[in-house]
C-alpha positions as CSV (number, residue, x, y, z in Angstrom):
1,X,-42.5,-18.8,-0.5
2,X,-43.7,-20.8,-3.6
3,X,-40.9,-20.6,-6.1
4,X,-42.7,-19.6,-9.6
5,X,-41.1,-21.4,-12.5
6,X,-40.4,-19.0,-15.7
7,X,-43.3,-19.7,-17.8
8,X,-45.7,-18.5,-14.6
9,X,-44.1,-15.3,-13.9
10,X,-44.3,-14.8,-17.9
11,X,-48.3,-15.3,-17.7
12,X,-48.5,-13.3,-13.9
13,X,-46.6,-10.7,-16.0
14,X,-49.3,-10.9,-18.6
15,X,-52.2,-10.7,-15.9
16,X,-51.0,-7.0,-14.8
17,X,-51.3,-4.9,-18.2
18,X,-48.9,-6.5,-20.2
19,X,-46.0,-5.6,-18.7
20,X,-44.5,-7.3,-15.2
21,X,-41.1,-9.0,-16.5
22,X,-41.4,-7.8,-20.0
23,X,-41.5,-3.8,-19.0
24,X,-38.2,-4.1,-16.6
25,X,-36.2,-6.0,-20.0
26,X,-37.3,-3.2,-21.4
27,X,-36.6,-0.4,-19.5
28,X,-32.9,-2.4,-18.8
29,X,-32.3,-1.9,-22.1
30,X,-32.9,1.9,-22.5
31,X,-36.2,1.2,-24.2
32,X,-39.8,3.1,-22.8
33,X,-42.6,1.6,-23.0
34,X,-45.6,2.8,-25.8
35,X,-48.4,2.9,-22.7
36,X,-48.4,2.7,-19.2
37,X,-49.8,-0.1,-17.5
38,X,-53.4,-0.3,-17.3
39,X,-53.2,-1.9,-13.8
40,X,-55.1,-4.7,-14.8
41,X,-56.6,-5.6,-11.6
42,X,-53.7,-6.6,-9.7
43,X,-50.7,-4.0,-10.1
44,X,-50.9,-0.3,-7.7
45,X,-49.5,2.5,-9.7
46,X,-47.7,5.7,-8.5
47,X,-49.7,8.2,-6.9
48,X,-47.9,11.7,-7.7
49,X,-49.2,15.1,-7.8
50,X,-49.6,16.5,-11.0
51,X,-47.1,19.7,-12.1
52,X,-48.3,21.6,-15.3
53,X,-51.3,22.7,-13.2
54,X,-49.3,24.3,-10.7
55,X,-47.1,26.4,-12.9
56,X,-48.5,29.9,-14.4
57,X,-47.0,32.4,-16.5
58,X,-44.3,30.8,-18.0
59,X,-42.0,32.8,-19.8
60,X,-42.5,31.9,-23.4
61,X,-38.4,31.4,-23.7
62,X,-39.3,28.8,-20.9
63,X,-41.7,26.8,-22.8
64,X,-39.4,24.4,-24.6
65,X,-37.3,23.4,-21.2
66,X,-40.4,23.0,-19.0
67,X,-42.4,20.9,-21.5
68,X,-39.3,18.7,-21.9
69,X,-39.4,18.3,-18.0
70,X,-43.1,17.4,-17.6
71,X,-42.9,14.9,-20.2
72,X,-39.9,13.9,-17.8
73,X,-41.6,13.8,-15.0
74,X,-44.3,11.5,-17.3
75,X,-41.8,9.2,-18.4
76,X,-40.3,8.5,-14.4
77,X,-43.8,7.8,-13.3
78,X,-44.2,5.5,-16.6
79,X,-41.2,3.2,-15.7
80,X,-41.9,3.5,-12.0
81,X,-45.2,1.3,-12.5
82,X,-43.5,-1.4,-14.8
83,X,-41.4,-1.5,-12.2
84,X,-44.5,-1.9,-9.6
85,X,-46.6,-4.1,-12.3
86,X,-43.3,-6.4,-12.1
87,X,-43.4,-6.3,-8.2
88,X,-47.0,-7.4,-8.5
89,X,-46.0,-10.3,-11.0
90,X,-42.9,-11.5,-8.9
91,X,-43.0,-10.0,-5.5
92,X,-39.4,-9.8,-3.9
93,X,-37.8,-8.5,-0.7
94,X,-39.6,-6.8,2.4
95,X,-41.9,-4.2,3.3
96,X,-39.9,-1.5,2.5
97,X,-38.9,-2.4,-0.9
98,X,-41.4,-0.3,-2.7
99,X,-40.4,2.6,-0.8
100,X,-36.3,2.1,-1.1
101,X,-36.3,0.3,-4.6
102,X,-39.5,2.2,-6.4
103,X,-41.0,5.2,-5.1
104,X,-37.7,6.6,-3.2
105,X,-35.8,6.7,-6.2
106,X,-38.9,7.9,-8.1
107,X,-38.8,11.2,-6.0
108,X,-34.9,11.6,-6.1
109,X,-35.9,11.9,-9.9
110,X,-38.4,14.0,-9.6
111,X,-36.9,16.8,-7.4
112,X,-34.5,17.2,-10.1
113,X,-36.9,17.4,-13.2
114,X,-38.5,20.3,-10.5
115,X,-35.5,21.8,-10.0
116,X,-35.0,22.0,-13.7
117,X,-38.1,23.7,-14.1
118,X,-37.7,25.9,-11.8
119,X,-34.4,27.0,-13.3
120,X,-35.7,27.0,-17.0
121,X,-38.3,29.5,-15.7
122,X,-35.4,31.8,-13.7
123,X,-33.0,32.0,-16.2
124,X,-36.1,33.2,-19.0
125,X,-37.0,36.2,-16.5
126,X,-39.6,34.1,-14.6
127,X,-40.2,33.5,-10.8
128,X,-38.9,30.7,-9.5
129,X,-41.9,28.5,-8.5
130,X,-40.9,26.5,-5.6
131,X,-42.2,23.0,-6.6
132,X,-40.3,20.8,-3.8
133,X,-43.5,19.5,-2.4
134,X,-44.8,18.0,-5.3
135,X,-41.9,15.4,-5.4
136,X,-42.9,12.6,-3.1
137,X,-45.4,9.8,-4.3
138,X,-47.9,7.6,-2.8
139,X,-49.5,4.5,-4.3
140,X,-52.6,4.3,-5.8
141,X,-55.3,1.5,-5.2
142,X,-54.6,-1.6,-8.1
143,X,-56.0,-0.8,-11.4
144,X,-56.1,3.2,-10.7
145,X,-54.0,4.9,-13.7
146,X,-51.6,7.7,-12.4
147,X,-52.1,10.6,-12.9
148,X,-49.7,12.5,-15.7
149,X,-49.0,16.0,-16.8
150,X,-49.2,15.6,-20.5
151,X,-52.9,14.3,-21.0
152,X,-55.8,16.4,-21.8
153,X,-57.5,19.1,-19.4
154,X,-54.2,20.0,-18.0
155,X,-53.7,23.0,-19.3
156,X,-51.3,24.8,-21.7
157,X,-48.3,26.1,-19.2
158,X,-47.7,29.2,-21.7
159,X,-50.9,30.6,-20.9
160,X,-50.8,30.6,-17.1
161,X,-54.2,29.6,-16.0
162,X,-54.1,25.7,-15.7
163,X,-57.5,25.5,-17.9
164,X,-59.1,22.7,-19.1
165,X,-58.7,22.2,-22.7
166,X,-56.2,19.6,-23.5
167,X,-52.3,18.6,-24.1
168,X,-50.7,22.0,-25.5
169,X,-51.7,21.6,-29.1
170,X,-53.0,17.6,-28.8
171,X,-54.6,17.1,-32.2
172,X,-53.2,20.2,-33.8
173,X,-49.8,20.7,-33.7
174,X,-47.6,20.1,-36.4
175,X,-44.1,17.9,-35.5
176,X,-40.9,18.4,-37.0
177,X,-40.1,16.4,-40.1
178,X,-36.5,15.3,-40.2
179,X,-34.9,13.0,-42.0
180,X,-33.5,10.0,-40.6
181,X,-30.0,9.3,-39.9
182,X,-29.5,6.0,-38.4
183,X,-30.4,4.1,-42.0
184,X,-28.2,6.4,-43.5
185,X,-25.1,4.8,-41.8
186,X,-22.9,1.6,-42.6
187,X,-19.7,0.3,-41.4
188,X,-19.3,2.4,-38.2
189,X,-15.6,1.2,-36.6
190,X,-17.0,-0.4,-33.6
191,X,-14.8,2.4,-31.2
192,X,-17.3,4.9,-32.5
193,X,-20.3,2.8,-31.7
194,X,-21.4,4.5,-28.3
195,X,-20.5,8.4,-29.5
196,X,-22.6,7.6,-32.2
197,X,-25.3,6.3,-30.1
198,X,-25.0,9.1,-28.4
199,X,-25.5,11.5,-31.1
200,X,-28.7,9.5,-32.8
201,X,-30.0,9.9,-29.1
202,X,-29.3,13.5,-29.6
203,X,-30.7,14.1,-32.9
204,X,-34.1,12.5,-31.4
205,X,-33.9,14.8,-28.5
206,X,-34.0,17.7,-30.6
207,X,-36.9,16.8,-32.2
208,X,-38.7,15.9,-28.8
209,X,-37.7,19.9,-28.2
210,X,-38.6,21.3,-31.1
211,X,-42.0,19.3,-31.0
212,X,-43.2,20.6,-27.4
213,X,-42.0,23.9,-28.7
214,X,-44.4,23.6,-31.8
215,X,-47.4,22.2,-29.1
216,X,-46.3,25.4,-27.2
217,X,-47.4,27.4,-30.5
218,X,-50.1,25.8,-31.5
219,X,-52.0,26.3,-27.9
220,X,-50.5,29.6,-27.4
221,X,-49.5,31.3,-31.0
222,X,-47.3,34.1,-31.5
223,X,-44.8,36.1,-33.9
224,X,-45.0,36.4,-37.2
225,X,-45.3,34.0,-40.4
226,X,-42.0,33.6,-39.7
227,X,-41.8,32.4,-36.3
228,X,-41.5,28.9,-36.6
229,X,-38.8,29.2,-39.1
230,X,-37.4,31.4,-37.3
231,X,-37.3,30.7,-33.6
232,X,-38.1,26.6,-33.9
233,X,-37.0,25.0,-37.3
234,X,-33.7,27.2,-37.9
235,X,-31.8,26.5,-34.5
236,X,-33.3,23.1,-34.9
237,X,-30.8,23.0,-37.8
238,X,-28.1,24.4,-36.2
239,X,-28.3,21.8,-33.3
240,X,-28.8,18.9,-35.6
241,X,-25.8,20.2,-38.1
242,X,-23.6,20.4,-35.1
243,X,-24.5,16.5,-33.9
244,X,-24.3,15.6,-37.4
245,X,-20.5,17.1,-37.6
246,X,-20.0,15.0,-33.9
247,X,-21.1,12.1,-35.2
248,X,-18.7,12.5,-38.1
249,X,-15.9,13.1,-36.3
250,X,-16.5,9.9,-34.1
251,X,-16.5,7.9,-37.2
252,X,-13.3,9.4,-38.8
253,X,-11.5,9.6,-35.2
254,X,-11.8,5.5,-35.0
255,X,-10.6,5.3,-38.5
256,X,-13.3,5.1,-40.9
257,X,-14.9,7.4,-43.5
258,X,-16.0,10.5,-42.7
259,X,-20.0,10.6,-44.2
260,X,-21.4,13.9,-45.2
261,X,-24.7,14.0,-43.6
262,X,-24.9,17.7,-43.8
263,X,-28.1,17.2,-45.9
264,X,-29.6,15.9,-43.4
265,X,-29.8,18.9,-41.1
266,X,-32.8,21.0,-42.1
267,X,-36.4,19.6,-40.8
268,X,-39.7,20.4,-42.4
269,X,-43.2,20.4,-40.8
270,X,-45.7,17.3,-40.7
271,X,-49.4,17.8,-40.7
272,X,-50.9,17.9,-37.4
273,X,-51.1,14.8,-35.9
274,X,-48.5,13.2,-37.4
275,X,-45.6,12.0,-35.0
276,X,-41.9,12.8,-36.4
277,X,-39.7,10.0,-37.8
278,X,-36.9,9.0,-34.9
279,X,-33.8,7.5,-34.9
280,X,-34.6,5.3,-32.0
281,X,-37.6,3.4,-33.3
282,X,-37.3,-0.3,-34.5
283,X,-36.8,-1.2,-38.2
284,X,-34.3,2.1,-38.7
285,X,-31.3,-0.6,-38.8
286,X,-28.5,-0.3,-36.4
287,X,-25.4,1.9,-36.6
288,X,-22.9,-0.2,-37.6
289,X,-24.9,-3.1,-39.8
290,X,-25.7,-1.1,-43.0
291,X,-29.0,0.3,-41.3
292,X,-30.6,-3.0,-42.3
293,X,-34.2,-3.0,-41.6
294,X,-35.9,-5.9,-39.4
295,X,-33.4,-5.5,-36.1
296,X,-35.5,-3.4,-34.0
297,X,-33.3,-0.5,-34.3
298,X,-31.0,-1.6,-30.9
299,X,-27.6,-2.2,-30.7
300,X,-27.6,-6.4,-30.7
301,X,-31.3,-6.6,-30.3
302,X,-31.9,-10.6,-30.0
303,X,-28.5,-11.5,-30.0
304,X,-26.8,-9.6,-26.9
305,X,-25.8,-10.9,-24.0
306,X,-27.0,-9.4,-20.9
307,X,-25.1,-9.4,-17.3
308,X,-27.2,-11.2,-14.4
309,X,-26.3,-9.5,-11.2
310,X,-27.8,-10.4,-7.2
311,X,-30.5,-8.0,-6.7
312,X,-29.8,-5.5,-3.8
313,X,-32.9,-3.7,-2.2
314,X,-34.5,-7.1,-1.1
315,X,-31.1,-8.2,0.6
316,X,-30.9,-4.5,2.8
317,X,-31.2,-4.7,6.2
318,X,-34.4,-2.0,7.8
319,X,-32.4,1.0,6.3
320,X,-32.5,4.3,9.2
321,X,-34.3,7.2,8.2
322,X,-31.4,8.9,8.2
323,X,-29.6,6.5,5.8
324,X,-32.8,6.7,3.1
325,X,-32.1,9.4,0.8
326,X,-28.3,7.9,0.5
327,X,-29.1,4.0,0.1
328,X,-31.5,5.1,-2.7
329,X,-29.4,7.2,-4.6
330,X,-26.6,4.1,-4.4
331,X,-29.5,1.5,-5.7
332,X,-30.5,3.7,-8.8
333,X,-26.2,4.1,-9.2
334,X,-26.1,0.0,-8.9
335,X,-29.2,0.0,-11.5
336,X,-27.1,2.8,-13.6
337,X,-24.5,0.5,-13.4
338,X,-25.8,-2.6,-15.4
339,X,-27.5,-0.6,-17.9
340,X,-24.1,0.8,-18.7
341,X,-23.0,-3.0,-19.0
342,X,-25.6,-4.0,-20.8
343,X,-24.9,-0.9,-22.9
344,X,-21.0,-2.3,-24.1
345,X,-22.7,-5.8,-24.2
346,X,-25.0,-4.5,-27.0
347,X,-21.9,-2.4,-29.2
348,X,-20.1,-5.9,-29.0
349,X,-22.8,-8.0,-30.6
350,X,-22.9,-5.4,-33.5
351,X,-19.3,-5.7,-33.4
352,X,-17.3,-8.2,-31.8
353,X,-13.6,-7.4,-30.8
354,X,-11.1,-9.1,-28.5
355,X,-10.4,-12.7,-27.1
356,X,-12.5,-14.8,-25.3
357,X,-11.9,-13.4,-21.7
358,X,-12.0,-9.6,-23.7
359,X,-16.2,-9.5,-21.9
360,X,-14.9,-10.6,-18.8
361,X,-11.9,-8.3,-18.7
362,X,-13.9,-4.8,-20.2
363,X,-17.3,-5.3,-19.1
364,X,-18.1,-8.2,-16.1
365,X,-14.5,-7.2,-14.1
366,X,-15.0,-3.1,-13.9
367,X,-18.8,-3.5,-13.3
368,X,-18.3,-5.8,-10.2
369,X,-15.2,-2.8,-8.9
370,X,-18.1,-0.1,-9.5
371,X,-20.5,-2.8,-7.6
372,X,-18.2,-3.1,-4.9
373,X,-17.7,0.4,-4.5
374,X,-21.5,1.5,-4.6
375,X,-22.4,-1.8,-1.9
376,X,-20.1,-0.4,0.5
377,X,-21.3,3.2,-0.1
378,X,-24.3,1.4,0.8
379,X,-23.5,-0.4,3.9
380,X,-21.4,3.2,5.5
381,X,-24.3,5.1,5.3
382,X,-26.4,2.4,7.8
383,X,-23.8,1.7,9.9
384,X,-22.9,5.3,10.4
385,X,-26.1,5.3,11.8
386,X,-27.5,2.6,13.8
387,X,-23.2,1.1,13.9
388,X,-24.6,-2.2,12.0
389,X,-22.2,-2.3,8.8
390,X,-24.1,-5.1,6.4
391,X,-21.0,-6.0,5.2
392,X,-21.7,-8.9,3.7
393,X,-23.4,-6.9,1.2
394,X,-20.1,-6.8,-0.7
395,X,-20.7,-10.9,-1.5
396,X,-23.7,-9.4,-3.8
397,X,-20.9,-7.4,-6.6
398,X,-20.3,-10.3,-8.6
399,X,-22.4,-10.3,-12.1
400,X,-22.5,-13.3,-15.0
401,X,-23.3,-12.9,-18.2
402,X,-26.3,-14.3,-19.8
């Protein structure tokens, strides 16, 4: 095989859509992407059957929870073509890669946004829809876009009857207007770094909830003048004013000064069409540095070191049938695995702490034990059936750091 040197797979990545090498940095890091790939002549996409056309009468206590999980299901299928559109730009391992290192881990996703449907719908009063089929993806032809369940002549899932006639309030819903709390943040102790992450996550969350239950409204309107107040924008406050407290409580738990952010609770409503302000979005400063704008909003954007670890699906030996469903849940565990390094990487450029082994020692040493672990998970489950144990699998646990 022709080895590529970097600046080539850089311009093969730019010849499929704009994404290739530069999508899978991203979605390492936590970060989607603004568009899927456009499958600029070269890159298949994922070929999955569509979901808010199958569902009908949705209990309107429902709404909020399903809409979250189609735009789920959206983002899976969004990340599974970077990762094909970087396959196209760089191809690695066999034949079965796709299947064991893309699309099988693509429906192991997807069966649980379904099943999370299917229980938002019981627990409102609803039949359970039995949704298991619609899990498994194909491949589309290069250049095809996938098919999603948020665009346009899907539907509105409230009413029940799959018509044409757009996303559930595209164009007219108003968002949720909340201020932001990330710039409003300055000398976090770097132990409450990743609770606080966690809580900015939340807060944006929220507002991704509150938002599809506004679209809901807007397609489907009902109650009072009150309603949104009531039934949208008020528990929105309450959830928010809870986080708020968390985050808080992090901050005075590692030792520094508790903020009051309580003001910051109670959202407002944007004119249609305008998107809600976010936590998450570059230039609203990092917690920890003052909130200074210009650092993309991520925890060491730039500056963080990153672990390099051996790649696994293109190293397996043909996996059994049998063995599938296991080996791909240990691969998206392995994947889980360095995004949670690269997660501590990122809290330690913002704030450095320890000696000069203190990366190796906290970050590179447990990830290769968790490694090590989820490899021979890996190699059990093929030689329990076909009695071929790969392992030498084990040899691929060690990660540097780059």
């Amino acid at each position: 095989m022709v080895r590529r040197t970097q600046n080539q797979r850089k311009q093969a990545a730019l010849k499929v859509g704009g994404v290739g090498i530069l999508a899978v940095a991203l979605l390492g890091a936590g970060l989607t992407l603004a568009s899927a790939d456009d499958g600029a002549g070269a890159a298949q996409t994922a070929n999955c059957p569509t979901v808010r056309d199958k569902l009908s009468g949705v209990p309107a206590a429902a709404v909020a929870g399903v809409e979250q999980e189609l735009a789920n299901l959206d983002k899976q299928i969004e990340e599974a073509n970077a990762r094909l559109a970087a396959q196209a730009a760089n191809p690695q391992g066999g034949a079965n890669f796709i299947q064991l290192a893309i699309l099988g881990p693509l429906a192991s996703k997807r069966t649980a946004a379904l099943d999370r449907i299917g229980i938002n719908i019981n627990r409102a009063g609803g039949q359970r829809p039995d949704l298991a089929s619609l899990a498994t993806c194909g491949l589309n032809a290069a250049g095809t876009p996938s098919a999603v369940n948020g665009g346009a002549g899907n539907g509105d899932i409230a009413a029940g009857n799959g018509n044409t006639g757009g996303n559930t309030g595209a164009g007219a819903a108003q968002t949720a207007n909340c201020p932001t709390v990330r710039d409003k943040l300055s000398g976090v102790p770097a132990a409450a770094v990743a609770g606080v992450e966690q809580e900015l996550a939340n807060l944006d969350k929220q507002i991704e909830e509150a938002n599809a239950r506004l679209a809901a409204q807007a397609a489907n309107p009902q109650g009072g003048a009150n309603f949104i107040q009531n039934a949208i924008l008020g528990p929105l406050a309450s959830k928010r004013t809870a986080a708020l407290d968390r985050i808080g409580i992090n901050i005075n738990r590692a030792g520094g000064q508790r903020p009051d952010l309580a003001s910051l609770a109670t959202c407002g409503l944007n004119a249609a069409g305008t998107p809600s302000a976010v936590n998450g979005n570059a230039g609203n400063g990092n917690a920890g540095n003052n909130g200074n704008a210009g650092n993309n909003g991520n925890a060491g954007a730039g500056v963080a070191q990153r672990v390099n670890c051996p790649s696994v699906a293109d190293r397996l030996p043909t996996v059994p049938a049998q063995a599938a469903a296991e080996v791909q849940r240990e691969l998206a565990n392995l994947d889980n695995q360095i995004a949670d390094a690269n997660a501590r990487l990122a809290q330690l450029a913002v704030r450095p702490e320890g000696g000069p082994n203190f990366v190796q020692n906290t970050v590179v040493g447990p990830l290769k034990d968790r490694r090590v672990a989820a490899l021979n998970r890996i190699a059990t489950a093929i030689g329990r059936v076909d009695g071929n144990r790969p392992a030498e699998l084990v040899d691929l646990a060690p990660c540097s750091v780059s």
